[in-house]
GUKOLDREN-553368 format. One record per residue (C-alpha): residue number from 1; chain; x negated, y, z negated. Coordinates in steps of 0.25 Angstrom, whole numbers, plus 5000, padded with zeros to 4 digits. Layout:
<atoms>
<atom k="NUM" c="A" X="X" Y="Y" Z="Z"/>
...
</atoms>
This chain:
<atoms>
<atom k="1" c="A" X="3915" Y="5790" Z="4206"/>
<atom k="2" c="A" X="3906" Y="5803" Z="4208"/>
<atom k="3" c="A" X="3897" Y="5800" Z="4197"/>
<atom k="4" c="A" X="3897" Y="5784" Z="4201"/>
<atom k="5" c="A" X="3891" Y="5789" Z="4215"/>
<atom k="6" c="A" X="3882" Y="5799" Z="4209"/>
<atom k="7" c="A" X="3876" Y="5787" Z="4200"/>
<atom k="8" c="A" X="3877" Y="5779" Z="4212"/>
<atom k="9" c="A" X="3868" Y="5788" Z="4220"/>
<atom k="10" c="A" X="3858" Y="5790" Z="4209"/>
<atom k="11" c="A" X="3856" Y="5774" Z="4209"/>
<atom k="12" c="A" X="3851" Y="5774" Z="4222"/>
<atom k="13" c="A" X="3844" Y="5786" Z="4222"/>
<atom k="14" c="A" X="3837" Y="5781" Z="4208"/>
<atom k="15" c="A" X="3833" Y="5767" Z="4217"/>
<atom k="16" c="A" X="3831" Y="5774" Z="4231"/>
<atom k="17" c="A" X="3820" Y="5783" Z="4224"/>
<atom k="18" c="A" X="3813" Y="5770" Z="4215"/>
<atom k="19" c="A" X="3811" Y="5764" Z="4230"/>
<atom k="20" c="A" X="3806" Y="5776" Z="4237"/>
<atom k="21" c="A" X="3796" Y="5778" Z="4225"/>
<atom k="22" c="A" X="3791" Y="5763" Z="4227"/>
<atom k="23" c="A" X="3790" Y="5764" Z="4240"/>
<atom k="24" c="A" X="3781" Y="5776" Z="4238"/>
<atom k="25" c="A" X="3773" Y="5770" Z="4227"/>
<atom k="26" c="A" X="3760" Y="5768" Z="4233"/>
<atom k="27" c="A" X="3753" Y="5755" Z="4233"/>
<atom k="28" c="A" X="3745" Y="5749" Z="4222"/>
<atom k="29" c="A" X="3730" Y="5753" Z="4224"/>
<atom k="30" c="A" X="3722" Y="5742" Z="4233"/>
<atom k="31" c="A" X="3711" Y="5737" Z="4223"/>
<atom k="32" c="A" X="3696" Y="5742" Z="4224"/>
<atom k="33" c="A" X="3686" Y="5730" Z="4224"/>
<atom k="34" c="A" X="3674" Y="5735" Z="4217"/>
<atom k="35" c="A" X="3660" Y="5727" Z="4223"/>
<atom k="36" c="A" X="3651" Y="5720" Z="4213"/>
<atom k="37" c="A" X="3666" Y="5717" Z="4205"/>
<atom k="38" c="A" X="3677" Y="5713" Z="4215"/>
<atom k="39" c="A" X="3666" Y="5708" Z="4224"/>
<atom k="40" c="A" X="3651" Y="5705" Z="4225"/>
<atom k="41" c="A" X="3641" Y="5713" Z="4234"/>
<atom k="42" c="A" X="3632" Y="5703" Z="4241"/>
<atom k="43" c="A" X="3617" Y="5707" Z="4239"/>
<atom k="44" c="A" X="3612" Y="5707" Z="4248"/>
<atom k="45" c="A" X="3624" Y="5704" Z="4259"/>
<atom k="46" c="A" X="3622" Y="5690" Z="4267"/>
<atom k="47" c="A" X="3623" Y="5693" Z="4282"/>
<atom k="48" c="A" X="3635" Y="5685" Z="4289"/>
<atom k="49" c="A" X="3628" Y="5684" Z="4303"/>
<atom k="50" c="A" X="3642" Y="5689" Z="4309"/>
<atom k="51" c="A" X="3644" Y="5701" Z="4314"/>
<atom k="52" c="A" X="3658" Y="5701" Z="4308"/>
<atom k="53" c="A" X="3661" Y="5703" Z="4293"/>
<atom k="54" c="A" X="3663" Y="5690" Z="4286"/>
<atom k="55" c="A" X="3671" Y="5686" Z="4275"/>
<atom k="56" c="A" X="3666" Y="5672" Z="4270"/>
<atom k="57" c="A" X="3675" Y="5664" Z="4258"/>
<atom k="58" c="A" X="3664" Y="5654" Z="4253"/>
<atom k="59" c="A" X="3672" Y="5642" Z="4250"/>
<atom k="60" c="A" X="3674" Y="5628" Z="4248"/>
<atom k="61" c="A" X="3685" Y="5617" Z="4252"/>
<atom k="62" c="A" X="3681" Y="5611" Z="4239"/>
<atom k="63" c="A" X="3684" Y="5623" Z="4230"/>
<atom k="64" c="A" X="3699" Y="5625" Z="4226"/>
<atom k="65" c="A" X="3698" Y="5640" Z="4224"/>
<atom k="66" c="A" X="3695" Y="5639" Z="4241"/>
<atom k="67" c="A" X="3707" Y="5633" Z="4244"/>
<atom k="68" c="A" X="3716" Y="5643" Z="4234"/>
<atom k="69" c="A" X="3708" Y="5654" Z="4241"/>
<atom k="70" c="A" X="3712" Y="5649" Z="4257"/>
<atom k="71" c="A" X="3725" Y="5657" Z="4260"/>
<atom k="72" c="A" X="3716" Y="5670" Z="4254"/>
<atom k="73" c="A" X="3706" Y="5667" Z="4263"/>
<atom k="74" c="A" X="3714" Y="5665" Z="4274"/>
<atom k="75" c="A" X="3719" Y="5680" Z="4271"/>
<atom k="76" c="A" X="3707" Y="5686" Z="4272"/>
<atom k="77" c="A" X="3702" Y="5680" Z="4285"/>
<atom k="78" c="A" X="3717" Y="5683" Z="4289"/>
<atom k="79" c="A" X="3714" Y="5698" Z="4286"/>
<atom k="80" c="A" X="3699" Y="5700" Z="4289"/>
<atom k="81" c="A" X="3696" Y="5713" Z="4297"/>
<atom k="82" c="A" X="3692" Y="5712" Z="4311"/>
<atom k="83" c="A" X="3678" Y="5710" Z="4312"/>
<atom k="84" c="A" X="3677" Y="5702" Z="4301"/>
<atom k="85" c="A" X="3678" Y="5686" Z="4300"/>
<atom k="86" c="A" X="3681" Y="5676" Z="4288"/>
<atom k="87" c="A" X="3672" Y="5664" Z="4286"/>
<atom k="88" c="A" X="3672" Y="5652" Z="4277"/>
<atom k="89" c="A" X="3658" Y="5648" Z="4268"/>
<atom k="90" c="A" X="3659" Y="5634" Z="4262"/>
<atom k="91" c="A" X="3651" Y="5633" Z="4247"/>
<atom k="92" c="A" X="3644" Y="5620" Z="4241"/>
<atom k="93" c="A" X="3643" Y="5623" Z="4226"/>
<atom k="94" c="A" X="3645" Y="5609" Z="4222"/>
<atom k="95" c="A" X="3642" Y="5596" Z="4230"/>
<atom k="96" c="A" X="3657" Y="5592" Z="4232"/>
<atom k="97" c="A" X="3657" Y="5605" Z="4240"/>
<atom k="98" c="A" X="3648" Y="5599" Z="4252"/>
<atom k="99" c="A" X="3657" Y="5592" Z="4259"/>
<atom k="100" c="A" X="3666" Y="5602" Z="4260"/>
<atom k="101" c="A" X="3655" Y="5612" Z="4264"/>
<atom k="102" c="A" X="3652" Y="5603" Z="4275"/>
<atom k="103" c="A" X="3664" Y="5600" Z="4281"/>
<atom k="104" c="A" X="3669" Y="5615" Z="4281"/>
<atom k="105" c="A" X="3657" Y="5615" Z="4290"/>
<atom k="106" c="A" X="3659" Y="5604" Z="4300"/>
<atom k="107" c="A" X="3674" Y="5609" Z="4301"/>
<atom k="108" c="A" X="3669" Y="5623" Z="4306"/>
<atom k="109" c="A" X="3661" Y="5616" Z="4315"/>
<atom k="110" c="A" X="3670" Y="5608" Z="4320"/>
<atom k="111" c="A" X="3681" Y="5617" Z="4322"/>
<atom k="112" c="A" X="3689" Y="5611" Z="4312"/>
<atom k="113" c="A" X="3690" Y="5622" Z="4301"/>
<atom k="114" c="A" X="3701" Y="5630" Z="4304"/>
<atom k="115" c="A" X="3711" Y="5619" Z="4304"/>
<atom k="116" c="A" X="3705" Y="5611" Z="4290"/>
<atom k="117" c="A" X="3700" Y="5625" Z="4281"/>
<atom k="118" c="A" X="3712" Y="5624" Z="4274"/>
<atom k="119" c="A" X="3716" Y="5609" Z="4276"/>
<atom k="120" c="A" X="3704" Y="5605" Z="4268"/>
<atom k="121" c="A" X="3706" Y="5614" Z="4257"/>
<atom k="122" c="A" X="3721" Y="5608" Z="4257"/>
<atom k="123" c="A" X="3716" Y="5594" Z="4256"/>
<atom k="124" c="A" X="3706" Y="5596" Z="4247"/>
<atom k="125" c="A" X="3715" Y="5605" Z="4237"/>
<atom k="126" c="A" X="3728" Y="5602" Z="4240"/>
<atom k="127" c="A" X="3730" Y="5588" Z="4245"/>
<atom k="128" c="A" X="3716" Y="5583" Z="4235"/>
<atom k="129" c="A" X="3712" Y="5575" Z="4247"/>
<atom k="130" c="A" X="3699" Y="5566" Z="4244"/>
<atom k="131" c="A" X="3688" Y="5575" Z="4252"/>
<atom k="132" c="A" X="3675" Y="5576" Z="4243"/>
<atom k="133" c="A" X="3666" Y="5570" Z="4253"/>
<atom k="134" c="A" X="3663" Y="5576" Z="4268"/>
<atom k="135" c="A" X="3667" Y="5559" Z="4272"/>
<atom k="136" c="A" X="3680" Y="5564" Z="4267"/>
<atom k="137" c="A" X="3682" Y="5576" Z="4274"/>
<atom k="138" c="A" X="3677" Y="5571" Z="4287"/>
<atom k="139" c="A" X="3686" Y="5558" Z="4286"/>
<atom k="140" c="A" X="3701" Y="5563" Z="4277"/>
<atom k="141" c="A" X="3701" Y="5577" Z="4280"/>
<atom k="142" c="A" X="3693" Y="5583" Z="4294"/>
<atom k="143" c="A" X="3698" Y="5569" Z="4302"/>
<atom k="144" c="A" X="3711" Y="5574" Z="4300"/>
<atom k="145" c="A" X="3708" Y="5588" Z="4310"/>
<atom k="146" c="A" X="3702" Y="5580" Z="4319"/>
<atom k="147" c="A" X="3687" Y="5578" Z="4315"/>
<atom k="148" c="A" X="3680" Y="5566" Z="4317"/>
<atom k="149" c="A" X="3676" Y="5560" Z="4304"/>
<atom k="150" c="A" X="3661" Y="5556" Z="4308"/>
<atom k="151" c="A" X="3658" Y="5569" Z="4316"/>
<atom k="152" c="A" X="3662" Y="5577" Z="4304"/>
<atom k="153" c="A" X="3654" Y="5571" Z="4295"/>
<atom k="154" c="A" X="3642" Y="5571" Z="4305"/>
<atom k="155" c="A" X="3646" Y="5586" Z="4307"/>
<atom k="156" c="A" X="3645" Y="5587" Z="4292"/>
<atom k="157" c="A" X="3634" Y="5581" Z="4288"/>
<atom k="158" c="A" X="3624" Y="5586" Z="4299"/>
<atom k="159" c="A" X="3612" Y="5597" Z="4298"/>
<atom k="160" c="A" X="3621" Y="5609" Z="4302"/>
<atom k="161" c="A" X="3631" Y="5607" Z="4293"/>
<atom k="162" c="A" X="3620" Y="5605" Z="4284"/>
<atom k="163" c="A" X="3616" Y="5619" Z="4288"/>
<atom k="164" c="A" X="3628" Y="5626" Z="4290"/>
<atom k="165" c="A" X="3629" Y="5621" Z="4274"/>
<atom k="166" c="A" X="3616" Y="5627" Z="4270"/>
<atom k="167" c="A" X="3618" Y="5639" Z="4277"/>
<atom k="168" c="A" X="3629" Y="5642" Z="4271"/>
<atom k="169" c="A" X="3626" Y="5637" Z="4257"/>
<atom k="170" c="A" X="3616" Y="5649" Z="4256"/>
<atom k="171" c="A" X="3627" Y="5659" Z="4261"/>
<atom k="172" c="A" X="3634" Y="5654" Z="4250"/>
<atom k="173" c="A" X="3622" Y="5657" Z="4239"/>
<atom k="174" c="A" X="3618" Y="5669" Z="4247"/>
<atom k="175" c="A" X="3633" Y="5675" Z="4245"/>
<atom k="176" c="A" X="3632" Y="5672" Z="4229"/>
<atom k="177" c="A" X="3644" Y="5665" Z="4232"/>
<atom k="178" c="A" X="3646" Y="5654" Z="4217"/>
<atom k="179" c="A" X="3662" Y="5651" Z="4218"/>
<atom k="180" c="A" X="3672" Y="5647" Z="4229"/>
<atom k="181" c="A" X="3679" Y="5657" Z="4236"/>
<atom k="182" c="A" X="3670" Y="5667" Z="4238"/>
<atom k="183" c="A" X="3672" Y="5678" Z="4248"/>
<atom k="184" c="A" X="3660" Y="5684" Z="4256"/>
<atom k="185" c="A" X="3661" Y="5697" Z="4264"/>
<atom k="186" c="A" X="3651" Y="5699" Z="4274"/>
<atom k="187" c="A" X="3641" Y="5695" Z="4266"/>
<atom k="188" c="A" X="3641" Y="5706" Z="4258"/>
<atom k="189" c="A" X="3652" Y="5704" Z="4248"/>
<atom k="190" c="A" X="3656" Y="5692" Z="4239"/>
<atom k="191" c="A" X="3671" Y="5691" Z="4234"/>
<atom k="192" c="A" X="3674" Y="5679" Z="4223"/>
<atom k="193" c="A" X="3686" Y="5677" Z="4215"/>
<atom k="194" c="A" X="3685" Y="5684" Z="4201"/>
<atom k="195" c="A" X="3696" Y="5684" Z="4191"/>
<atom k="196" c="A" X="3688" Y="5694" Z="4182"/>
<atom k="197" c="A" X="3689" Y="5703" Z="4191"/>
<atom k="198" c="A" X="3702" Y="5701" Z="4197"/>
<atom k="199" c="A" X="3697" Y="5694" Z="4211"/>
<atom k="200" c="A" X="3707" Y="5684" Z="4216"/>
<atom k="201" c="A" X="3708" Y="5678" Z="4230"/>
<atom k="202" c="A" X="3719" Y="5691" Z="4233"/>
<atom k="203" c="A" X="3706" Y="5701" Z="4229"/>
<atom k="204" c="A" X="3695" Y="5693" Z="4236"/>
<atom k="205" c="A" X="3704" Y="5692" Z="4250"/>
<atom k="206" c="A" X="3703" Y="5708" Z="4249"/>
<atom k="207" c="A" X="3691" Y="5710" Z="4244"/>
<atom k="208" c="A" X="3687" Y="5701" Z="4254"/>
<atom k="209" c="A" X="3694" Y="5709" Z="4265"/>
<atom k="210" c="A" X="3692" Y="5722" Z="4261"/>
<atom k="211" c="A" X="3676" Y="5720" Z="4260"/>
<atom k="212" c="A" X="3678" Y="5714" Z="4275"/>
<atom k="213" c="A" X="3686" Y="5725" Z="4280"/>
<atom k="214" c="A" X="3675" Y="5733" Z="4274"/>
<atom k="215" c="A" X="3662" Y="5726" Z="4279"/>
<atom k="216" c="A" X="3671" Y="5727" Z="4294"/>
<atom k="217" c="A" X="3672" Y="5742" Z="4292"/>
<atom k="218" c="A" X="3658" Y="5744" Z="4289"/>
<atom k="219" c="A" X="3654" Y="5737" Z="4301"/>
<atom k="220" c="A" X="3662" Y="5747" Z="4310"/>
<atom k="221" c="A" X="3654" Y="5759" Z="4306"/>
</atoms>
């Protein structure tokens, strides 16, 4: 009976000491991101015109690798630092893209943004909905969170969307940017998916974040 408690006691000595020593072990080492490898180093930097840091994702409704990428864009603008602000960059690299590009910029000024980012990514992606031509998106898709078809269009199509477009179109070359998403912080910094170097959406949310938090710091001194 003695010798049954004894080995009894050694048990849960044996397990009680593998748990303190997990619980001591320390954590695995946060990764390093090296510049010109895990990120590019814009040269020279594009000014933002804001006096907070920016982080940009240039993007497309058109582009299926966007839509994979909201949640993890969500989570950086969830976790941006104060003094820092996330905005969204529309690209044209092929014609199909126009539309898009154009009525992302009639949303934003119509204050309808916030309520159809994601809905249109869902109904382009998810639910295949018929929406190649800006007529389309104004009649079976933006009708539906209250815009009114003929304003929308005249919205889209008008000289300062036009200009909003080209504007931004030269960002979009001055950034280097050549695929969808791409991550721009504050102008000084580009971060793109790279499997070769082992930069999934999960790496470019902290680079992303860890550059900002960076920039903010820097800003303070």
């Amino acid at each position: 009976m003695f010798k049954h408690v004894l080995l009894l006691l050694a048990g849960i000595l044996a397990v009680t000491g593998c748990q303190a020593q997990d619980a001591a072990a320390p954590p695995a080492a946060k990764r390093q991101w090296e510049a010109g490898k895990d990120y590019a180093v814009l040269n020279p930097p594009v000014p933002t015109g804001s006096d907070k840091v920016t982080v940009t994702e240039v993007f497309s409704y058109a582009c299926p690798h966007c839509a994979h990428y909201q949640p993890y864009a969500d989570e950086i603008k969830a976790k941006l630092p104060a003094g820092a602000q996330f905005e969204l960059l529309p690209a044209v690299f092929q014609p199909a893209w126009e539309p898009f590009a154009r009525a992302f910029y009639t949303a934003k000024s119509l204050g309808l943004l916030e309520k159809t980012h994601q809905a249109l990514f869902d109904a382009v992606h998810r639910d295949h909905q018929p929406l190649r031509t800006i007529e389309d998106l104004a009649n079976l898709f933006y009708a539906n969170y209250g815009a009114n078809p003929g304003a929308f269009l005249s919205t889209a199509t008008s000289f300062v969307i036009d200009g909003e477009m080209a504007k931004d179109a030269q960002r979009v070359r001055d950034y280097g940017v050549e695929a969808t998403p791409t991550l721009i912080v504050n102008g000084k910094y580009r971060v793109s998916m790279n499997a070769e170097h082992g930069i999934g959406p999960s790496e470019s949310v902290q680079i992303a974040l860890d550059l900002a938090r960076q920039e903010v710091a820097a800003k303070k001194k």
